[in-house]
GUVEXMI-217011 format. One line per 10 residues: number of its first residue (from 1); their letters; for each residue y negated, z negated, x negated of C-alpha. Coordinates in nm, 2 decimals. Layout:
! GUVEXMI-217011
NUM	a	Y Z X ~ ... $
***
This chain:
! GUVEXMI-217011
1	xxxxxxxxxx	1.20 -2.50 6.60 ~ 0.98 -2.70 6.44 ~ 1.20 -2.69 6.13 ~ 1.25 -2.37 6.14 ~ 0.88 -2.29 6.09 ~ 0.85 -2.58 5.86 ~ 1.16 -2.40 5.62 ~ 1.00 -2.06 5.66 ~ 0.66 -2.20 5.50 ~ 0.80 -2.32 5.20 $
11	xxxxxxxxxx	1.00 -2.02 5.12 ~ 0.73 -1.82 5.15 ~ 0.53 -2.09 5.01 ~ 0.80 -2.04 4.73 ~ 0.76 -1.67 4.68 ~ 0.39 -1.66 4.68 ~ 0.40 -1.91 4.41 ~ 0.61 -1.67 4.21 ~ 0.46 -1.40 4.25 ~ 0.13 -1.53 4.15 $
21	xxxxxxxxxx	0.36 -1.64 3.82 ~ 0.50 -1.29 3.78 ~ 0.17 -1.14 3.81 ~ 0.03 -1.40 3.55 ~ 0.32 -1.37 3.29 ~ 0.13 -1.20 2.94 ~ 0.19 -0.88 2.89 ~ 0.22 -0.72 2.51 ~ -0.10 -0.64 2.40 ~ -0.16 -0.30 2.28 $
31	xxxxxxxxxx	-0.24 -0.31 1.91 ~ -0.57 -0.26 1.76 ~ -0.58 0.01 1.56 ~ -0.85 0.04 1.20 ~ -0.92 0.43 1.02 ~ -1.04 0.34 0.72 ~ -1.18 0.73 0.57 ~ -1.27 0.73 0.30 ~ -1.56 1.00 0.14 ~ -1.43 1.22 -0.18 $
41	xxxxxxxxxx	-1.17 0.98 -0.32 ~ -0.89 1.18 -0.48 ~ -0.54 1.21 -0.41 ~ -0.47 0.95 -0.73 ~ -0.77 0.76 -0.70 ~ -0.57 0.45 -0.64 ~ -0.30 0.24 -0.77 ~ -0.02 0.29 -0.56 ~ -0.13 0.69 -0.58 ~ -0.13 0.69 -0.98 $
51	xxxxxxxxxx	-0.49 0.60 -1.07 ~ -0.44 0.42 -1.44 ~ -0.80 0.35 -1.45 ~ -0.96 0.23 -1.15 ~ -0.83 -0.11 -1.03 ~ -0.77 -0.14 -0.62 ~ -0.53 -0.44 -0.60 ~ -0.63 -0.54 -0.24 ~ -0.58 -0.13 -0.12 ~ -0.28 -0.17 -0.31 $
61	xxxxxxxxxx	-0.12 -0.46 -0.16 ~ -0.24 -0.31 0.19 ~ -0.05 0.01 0.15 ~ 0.28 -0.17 -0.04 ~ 0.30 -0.39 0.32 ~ 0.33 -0.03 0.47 ~ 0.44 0.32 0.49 ~ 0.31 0.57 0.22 ~ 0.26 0.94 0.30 ~ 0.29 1.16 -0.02 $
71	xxxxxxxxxx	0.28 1.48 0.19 ~ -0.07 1.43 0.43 ~ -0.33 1.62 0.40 ~ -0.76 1.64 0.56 ~ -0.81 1.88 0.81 ~ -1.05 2.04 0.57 ~ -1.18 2.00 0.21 ~ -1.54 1.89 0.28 ~ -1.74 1.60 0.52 ~ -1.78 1.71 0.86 $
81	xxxxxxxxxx	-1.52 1.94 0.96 ~ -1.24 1.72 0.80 ~ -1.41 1.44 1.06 ~ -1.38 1.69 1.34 ~ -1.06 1.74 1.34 ~ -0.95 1.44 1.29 ~ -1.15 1.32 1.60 ~ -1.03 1.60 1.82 ~ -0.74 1.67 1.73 ~ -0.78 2.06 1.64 $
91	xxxxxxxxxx	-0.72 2.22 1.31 ~ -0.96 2.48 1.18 ~ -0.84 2.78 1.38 ~ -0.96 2.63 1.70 ~ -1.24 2.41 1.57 ~ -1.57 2.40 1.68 ~ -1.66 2.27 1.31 ~ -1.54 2.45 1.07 ~ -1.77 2.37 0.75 ~ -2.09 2.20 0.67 $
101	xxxxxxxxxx	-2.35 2.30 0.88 ~ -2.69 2.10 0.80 ~ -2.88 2.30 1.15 ~ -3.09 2.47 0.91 ~ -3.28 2.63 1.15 ~ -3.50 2.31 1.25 ~ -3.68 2.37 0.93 ~ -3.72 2.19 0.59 ~ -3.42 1.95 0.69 ~ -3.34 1.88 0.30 $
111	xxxxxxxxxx	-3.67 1.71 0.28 ~ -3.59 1.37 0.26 ~ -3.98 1.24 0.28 ~ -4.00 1.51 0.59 ~ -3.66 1.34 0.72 ~ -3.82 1.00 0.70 ~ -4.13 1.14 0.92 ~ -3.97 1.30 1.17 ~ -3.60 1.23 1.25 ~ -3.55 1.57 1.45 $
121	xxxxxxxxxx	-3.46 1.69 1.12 ~ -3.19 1.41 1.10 ~ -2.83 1.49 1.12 ~ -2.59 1.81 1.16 ~ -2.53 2.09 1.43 ~ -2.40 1.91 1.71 ~ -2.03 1.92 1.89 ~ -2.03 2.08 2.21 ~ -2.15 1.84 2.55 ~ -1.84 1.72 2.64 $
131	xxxxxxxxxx	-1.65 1.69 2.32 ~ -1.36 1.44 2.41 ~ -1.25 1.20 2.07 ~ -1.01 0.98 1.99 ~ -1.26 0.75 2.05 ~ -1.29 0.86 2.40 ~ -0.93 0.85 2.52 ~ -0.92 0.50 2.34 ~ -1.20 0.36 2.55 ~ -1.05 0.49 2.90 $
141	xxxxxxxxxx	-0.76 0.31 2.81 ~ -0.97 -0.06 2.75 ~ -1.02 -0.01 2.38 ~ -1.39 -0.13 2.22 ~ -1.45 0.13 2.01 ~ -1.71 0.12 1.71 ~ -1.80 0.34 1.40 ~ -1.91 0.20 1.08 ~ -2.04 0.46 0.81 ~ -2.08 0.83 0.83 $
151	xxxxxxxxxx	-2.11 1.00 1.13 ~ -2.20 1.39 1.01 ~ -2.13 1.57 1.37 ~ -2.48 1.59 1.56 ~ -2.79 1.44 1.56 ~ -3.04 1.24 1.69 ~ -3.18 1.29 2.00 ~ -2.92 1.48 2.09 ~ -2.62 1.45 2.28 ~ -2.39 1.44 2.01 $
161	xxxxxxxxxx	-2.40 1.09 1.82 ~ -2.15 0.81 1.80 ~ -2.27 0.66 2.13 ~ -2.23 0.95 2.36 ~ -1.89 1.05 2.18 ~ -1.70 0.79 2.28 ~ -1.84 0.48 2.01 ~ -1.95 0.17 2.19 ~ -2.10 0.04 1.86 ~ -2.21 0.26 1.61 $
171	xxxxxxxxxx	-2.41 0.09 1.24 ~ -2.47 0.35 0.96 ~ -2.56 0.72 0.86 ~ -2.62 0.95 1.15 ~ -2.73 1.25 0.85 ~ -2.45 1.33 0.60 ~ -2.78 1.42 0.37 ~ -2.92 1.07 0.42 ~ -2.61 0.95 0.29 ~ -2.68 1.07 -0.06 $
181	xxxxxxxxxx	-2.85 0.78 -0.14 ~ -2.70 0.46 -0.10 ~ -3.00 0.27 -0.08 ~ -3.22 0.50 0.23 ~ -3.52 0.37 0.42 ~ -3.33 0.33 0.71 ~ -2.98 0.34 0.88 ~ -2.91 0.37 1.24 ~ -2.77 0.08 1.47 ~ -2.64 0.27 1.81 $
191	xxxxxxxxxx	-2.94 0.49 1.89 ~ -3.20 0.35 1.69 ~ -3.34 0.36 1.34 ~ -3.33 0.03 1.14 ~ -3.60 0.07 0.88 ~ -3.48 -0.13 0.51 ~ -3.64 -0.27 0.27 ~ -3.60 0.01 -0.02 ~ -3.88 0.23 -0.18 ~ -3.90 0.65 -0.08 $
201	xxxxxxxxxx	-3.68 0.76 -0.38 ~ -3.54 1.09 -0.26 ~ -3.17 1.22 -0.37 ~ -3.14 1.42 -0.62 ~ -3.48 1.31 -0.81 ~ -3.46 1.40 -1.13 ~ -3.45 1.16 -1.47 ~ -3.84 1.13 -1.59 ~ -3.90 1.35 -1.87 ~ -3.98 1.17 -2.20 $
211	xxxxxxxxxx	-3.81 0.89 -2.11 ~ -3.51 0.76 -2.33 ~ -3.19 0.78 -2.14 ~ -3.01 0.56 -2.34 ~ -3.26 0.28 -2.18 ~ -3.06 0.09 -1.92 ~ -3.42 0.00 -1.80 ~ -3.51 0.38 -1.74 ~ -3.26 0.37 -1.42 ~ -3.43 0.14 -1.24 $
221	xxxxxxxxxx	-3.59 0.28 -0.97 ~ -3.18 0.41 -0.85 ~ -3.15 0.04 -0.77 ~ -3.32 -0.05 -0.46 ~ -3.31 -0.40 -0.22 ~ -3.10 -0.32 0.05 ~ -2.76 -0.13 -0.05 ~ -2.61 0.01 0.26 ~ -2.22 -0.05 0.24 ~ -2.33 -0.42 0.20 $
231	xxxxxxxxxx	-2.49 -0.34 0.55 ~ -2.22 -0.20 0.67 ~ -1.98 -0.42 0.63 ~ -2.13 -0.70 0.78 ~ -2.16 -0.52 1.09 ~ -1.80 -0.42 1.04 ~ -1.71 -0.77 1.04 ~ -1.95 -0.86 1.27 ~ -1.78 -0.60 1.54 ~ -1.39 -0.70 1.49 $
241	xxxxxxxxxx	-1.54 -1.15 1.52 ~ -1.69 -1.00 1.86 ~ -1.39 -0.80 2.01 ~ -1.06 -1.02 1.85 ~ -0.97 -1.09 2.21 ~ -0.88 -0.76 2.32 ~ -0.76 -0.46 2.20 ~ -1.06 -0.26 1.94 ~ -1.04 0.08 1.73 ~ -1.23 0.10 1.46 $
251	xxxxxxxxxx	-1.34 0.38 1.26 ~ -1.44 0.27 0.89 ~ -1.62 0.58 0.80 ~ -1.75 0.41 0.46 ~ -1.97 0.68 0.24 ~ -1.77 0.52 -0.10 ~ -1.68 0.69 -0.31 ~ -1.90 1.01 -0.28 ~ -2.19 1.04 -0.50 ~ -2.45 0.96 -0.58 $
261	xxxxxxxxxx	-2.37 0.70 -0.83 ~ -2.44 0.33 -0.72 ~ -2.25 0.04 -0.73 ~ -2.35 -0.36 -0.77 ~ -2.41 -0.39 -1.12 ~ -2.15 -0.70 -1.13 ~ -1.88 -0.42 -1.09 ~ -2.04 -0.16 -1.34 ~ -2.08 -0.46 -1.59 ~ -1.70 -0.51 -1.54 $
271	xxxxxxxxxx	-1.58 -0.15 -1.59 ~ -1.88 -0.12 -1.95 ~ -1.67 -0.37 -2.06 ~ -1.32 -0.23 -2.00 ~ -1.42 0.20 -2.10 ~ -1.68 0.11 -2.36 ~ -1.97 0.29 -2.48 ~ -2.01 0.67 -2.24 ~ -2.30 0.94 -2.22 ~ -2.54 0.90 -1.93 $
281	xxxxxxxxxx	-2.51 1.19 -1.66 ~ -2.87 1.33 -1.61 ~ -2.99 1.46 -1.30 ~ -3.22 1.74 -1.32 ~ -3.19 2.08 -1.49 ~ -2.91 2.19 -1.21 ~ -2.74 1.83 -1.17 ~ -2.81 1.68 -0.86 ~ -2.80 1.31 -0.69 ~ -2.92 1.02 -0.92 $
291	xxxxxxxxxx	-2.87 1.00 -1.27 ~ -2.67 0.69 -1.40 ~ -2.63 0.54 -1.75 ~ -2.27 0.46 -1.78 ~ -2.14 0.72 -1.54 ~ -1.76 0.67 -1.52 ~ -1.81 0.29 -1.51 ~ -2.04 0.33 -1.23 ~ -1.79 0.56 -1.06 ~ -1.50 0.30 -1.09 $
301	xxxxxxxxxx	-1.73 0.05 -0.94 ~ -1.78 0.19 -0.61 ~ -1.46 0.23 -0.53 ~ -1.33 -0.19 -0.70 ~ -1.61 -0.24 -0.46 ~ -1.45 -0.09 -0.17 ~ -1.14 -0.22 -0.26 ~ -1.30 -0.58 -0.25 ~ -1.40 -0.50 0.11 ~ -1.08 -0.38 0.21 $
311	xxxxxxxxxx	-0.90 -0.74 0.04 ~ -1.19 -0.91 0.30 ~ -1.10 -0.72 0.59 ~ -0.74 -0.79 0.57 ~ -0.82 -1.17 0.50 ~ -1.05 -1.15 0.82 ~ -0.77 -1.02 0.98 ~ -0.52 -1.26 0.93 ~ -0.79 -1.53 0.96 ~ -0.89 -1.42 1.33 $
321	xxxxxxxxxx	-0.45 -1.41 1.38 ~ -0.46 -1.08 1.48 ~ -0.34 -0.90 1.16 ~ 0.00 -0.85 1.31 ~ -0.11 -0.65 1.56 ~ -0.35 -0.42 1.39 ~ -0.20 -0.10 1.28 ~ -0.43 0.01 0.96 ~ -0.49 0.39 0.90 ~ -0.61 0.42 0.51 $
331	xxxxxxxxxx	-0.71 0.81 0.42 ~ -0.95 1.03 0.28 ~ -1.16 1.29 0.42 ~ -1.06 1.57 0.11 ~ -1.02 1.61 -0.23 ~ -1.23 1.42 -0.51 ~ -1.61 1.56 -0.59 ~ -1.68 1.75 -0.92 ~ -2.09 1.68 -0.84 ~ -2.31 1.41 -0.93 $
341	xxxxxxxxxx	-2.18 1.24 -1.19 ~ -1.83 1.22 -1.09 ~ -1.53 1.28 -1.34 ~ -1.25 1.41 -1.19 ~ -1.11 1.50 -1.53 ~ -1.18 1.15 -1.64 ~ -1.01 0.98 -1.38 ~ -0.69 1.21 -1.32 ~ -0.84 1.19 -0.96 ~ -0.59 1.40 -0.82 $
351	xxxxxxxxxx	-0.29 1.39 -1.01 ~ -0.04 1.60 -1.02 ~ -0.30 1.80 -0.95 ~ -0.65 1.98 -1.02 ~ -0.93 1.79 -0.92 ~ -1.20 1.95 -1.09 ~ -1.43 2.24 -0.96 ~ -1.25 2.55 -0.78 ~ -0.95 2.32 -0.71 ~ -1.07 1.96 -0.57 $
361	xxxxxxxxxx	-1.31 1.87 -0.36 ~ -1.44 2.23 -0.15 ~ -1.10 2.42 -0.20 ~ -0.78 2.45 -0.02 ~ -0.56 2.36 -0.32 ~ -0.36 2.08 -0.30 ~ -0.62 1.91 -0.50 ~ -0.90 1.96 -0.21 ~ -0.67 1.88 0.08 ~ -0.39 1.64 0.00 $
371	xxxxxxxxxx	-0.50 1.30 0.07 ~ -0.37 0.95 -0.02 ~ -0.25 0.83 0.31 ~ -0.04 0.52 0.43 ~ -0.02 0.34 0.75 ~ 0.04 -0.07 0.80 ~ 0.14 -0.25 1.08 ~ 0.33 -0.56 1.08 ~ 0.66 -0.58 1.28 ~ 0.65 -0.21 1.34 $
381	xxxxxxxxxx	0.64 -0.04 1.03 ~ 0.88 -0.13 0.74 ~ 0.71 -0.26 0.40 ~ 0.71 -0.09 0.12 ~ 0.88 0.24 0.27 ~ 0.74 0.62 0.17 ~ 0.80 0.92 0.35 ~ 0.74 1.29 0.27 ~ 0.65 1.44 0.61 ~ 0.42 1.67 0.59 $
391	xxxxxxxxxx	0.16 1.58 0.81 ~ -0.23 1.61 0.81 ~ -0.57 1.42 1.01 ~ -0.51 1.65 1.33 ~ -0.17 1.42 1.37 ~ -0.40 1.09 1.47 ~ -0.47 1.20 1.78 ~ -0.13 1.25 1.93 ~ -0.04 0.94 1.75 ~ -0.27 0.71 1.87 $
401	xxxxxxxxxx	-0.19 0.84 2.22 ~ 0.14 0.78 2.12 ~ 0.09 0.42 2.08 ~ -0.14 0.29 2.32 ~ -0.03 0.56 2.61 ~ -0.32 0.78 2.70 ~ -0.30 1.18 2.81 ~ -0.46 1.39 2.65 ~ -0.62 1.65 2.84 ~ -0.73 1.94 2.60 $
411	xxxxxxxxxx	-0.57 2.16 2.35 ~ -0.49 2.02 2.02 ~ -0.22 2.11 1.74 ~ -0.12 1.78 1.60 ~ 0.22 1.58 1.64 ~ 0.26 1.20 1.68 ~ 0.36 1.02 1.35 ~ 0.52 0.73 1.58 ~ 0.86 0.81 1.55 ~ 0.81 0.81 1.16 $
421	xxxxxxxxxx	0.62 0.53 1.14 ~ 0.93 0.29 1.33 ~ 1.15 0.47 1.12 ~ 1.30 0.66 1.43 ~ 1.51 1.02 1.34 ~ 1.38 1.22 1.61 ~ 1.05 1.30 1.43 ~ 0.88 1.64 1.54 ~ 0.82 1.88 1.27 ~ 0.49 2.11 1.20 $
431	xxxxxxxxxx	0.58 2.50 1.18 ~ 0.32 2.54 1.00 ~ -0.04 2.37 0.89 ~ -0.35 2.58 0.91 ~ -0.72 2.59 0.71 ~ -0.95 2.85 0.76 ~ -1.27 2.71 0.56 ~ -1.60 2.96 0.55 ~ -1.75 2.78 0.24 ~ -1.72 2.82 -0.13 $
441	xxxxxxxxxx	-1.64 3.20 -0.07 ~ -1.44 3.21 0.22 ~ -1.11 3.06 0.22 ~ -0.79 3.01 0.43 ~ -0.41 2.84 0.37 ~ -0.13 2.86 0.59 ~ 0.16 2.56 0.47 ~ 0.49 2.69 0.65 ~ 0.75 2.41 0.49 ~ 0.77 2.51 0.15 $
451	xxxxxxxxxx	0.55 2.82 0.12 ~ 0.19 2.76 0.12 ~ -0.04 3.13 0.12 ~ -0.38 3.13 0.03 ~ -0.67 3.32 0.02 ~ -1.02 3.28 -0.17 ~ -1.29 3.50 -0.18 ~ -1.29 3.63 0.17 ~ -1.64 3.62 0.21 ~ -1.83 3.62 -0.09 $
461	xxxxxxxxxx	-1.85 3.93 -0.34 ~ -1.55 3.89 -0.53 ~ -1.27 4.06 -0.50 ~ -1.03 3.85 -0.24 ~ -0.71 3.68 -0.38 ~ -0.36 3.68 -0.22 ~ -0.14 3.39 -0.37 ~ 0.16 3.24 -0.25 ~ 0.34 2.95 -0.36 ~ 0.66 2.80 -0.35 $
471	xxxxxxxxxx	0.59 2.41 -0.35 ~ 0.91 2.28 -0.40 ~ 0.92 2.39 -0.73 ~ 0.57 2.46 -0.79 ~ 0.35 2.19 -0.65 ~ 0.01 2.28 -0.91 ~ 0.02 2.62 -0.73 ~ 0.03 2.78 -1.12 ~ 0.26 3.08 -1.04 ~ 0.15 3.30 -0.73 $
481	xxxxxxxxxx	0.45 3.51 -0.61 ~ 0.32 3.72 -0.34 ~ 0.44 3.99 -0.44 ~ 0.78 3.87 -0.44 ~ 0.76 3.78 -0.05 ~ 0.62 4.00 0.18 ~ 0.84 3.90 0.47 ~ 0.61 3.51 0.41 ~ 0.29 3.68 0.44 ~ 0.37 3.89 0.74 $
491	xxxxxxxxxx	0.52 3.57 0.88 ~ 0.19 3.40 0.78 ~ -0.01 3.67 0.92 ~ 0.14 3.64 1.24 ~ 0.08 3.25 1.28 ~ -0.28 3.37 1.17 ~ -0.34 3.59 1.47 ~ -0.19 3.35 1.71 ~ -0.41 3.08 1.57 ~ -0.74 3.20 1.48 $
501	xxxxxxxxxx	-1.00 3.19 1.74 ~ -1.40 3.33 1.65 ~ -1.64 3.08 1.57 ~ -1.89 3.04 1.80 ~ -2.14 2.95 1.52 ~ -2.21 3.30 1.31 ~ -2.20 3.02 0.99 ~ -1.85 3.01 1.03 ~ -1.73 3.34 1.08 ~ -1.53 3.54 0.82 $
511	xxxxxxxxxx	-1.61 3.89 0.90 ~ -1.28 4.02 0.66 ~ -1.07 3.78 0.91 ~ -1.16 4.03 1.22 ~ -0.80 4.21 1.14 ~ -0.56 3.95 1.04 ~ -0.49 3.76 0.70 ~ -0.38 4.04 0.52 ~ -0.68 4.25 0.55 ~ -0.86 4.41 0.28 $
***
């Protein structure tokens, strides 16, 4: 008897042991995942996009170790609804934020001296209580989540900032206005201001009159102390040293390249050199943000200087060993800027197409909305591959829930990217993608494969437009052919009524909308 207790403790001596093993062995660890948006930078704005000018070697090498997406596009061509959507998931029919919206009704929130005073007049209209990100669904799951950058969606005091949306760590711009300087009095770590050490020079001051603008030492006061994506990224870094050991998402928001014009003068010295002798851009007199002496040199040298940054992330990366599993979004938030300086023309920025005013940056051209896009993630995705699918910001959410298994538990309109991303052939696609925009006149485009219809004018006093185009064989949208097709704008009518909701905000209605697309 004794035995046969003596046998029955070591087998079940035995099994505990293995258990205890089993429930020890590692388990893969979901990946981290990095959104790097970029603010304004044009469809060809780097290398591997076209640009001929601008130098990005490290974005370059990044997106060659990766898949490239010729065919993605922003949620919307301006700030804070393309951010929206992309954090929730919605496209413009259904979204709460459909344009800019600076929450006007405060009072003089322009003001950037009243700003400093009192930060009640900080920020945009907020998202509604409740609001569930990407961010949020990453953090139920065990993610550390930060945002580094722009944030453009509430304001403080309220209940919509980074930390109550789902951010565990938020350093940068809370106001979308405040980021039109690059060198502010403050930025804001979490909930809390953290004042700089840079004079009151407001955006958008104008050149001193009588001064000689060909006198490099007349643009001083545009160069402050502390420069802000500096900042940034050392909390940047500072956030992926802290979490390496587990699973993070980060969202690198940076405000590069969008005007005004300021870069490290290292940089602009490199690119005087390289374009020569250029007229200075003024501000003043109708031009807004600061003015610059060597504009198109200055311009290049924000985004080298991002590109930098994105070569030291990588490195940091691969330094911490946990490059390999970090899957790295790089994207834009629209079309490249016509304002402040910046030189769309110049640059090509969005070639094949129009980047300049009425088609980049504000419109929903190709030029405003199509985005230079391409995911990386060692062991996953296959180097140096391209696809063509048609995709746009609203995707990330399904995708991310894709990956790292997380429901999600309100209505959206995107479709995971996975199965494209591992190469698979069972890749869902989109009927159709939607943009209903309320600014620069009213506008709306409905992409359904090939066709793409678009209206302009829809709210302003101009006569509204009625354009379709055949992308396949007319990409620059040249040669509208609605007349040819009125069986693709009734279709496109149709999706419009299913998909349009009212805007709760009266800023984003579009009263000619009340009756469907094709209403006069």
């Amino acid at each position: 008897m004794r035995n046969l207790f003596l046998g029955l403790f070591i087998a079940l001596s035995f099994l505990s042991c293995n258990e205890e093993k089993k429930s020890e062995a590692p388990t893969e660890q979901k990946p981290n995942i990095i959104y790097i948006l970029a603010d304004d930078l044009g469809y060809a704005e780097i290398g591997v996009f076209g640009q001929e000018k601008i130098e990005t070697p490290h974005i370059d090498a990044l997106a060659k170790q990766g898949m490239i997406f010729t065919q993605h596009y922003s949620s919307a061509p301006v700030c804070a609804p393309a951010r929206y959507m992309f954090l929730t998931g919605k496209h413009s029919g259904k979204a709460f934020i459909r344009g800019n919206d600076e929450w006007n009704e405060r009072g003089d929130v322009w003001n950037y001296k009243a700003m400093a005073k009192d930060s009640t007049l900080e920020g945009q209209r907020p998202v509604p209580q409740g609001t569930k990100t990407i961010a949020s669904y990453l953090k139920d799951v065990g993610y550390k989540t930060a945002l580094v950058g722009k944030w453009g969606l509430g304001a403080p005091h309220t209940h919509s900032i980074p930390n109550e949306m789902g951010f565990d760590f938020f350093y940068g711009f809370n106001c979308q206005r405040q980021a039109h300087t690059y060198y502010p009095l403050h930025l804001y770590k979490n909930r809390n201001r953290v004042h700089l050490a840079n004079d009151t020079v407001a955006p958008s001051s104008p050149f001193p009159k009588g001064l000689d603008p060909m006198n490099l030492e007349n643009y001083k006061d545009y160069t402050l102390t502390d420069y802000a994506p500096d900042l940034m990224f050392q909390e940047l870094t500072g956030f992926i040293a802290q979490n390496k050991d587990h699973p993070f998402f980060l969202y690198w928001a940076t405000p590069i390249p969008h005007v005004a014009l300021q870069a490290p003068q290292r940089w602009v010295d490199y690119y005087i050199e390289k374009f020569g002798e250029e007229e200075p851009y003024l501000s003043g007199n109708g031009n807004g943000y600061f003015s610059h002496r060597t504009p198109h040199a200055a311009y290049a040298a924000m985004v080298s200087y991002f590109d930098e940054n994105v070569g030291k992330l990588v490195q940091q990366l691969k330094d911490e060993n946990i490059y390999e599993n970090t899957l790295i979004v790089f994207t834009s938030d629209n079309g490249p800027s016509y304002a402040g300086g910046a030189d769309p023309q110049f640059f090509d920025s969005a070639k094949p197409f129009k980047g300049g005013y009425g088609r980049g940056k504000g419109f929903v051209y190709e030029g405003g909305i199509r985005v230079p896009t391409f995911f990386t993630w060692l062991g996953k995705i296959n180097p140096g591959t391209t696809s063509d699918h048609v995709s746009a910001h609203y995707d990330m959410l399904a995708t991310f829930a894709d990956i790292t298994d997380f429901e999600i538990k309100h209505e959206t309109n995107g479709i995971s990217l996975l199965p494209t991303l591992l190469g698979q052939q069972n890749q869902e696609q989109h009927n159709f993608l939607y943009w209903e925009f309320p600014e620069y006149g009213g506008q709306i485009a409905i992409r359904m494969g090939k066709w793409k219809v678009v209206r302009q004018h829809i709210k302003d006093d101009m006569p509204p437009t009625l354009e379709l185009y055949d992308l396949n064989v007319d990409a620059l949208e040249q040669h509208n052919i609605a007349s040819k097709h009125p069986e693709i704008l009734q279709k496109a009518d149709s999706i419009f009524k299913i998909e349009h909701t009212m805007p709760t905000t009266v800023r984003f209605q579009i009263p000619l909308l009340v009756n469907g697309l094709l209403s006069q």
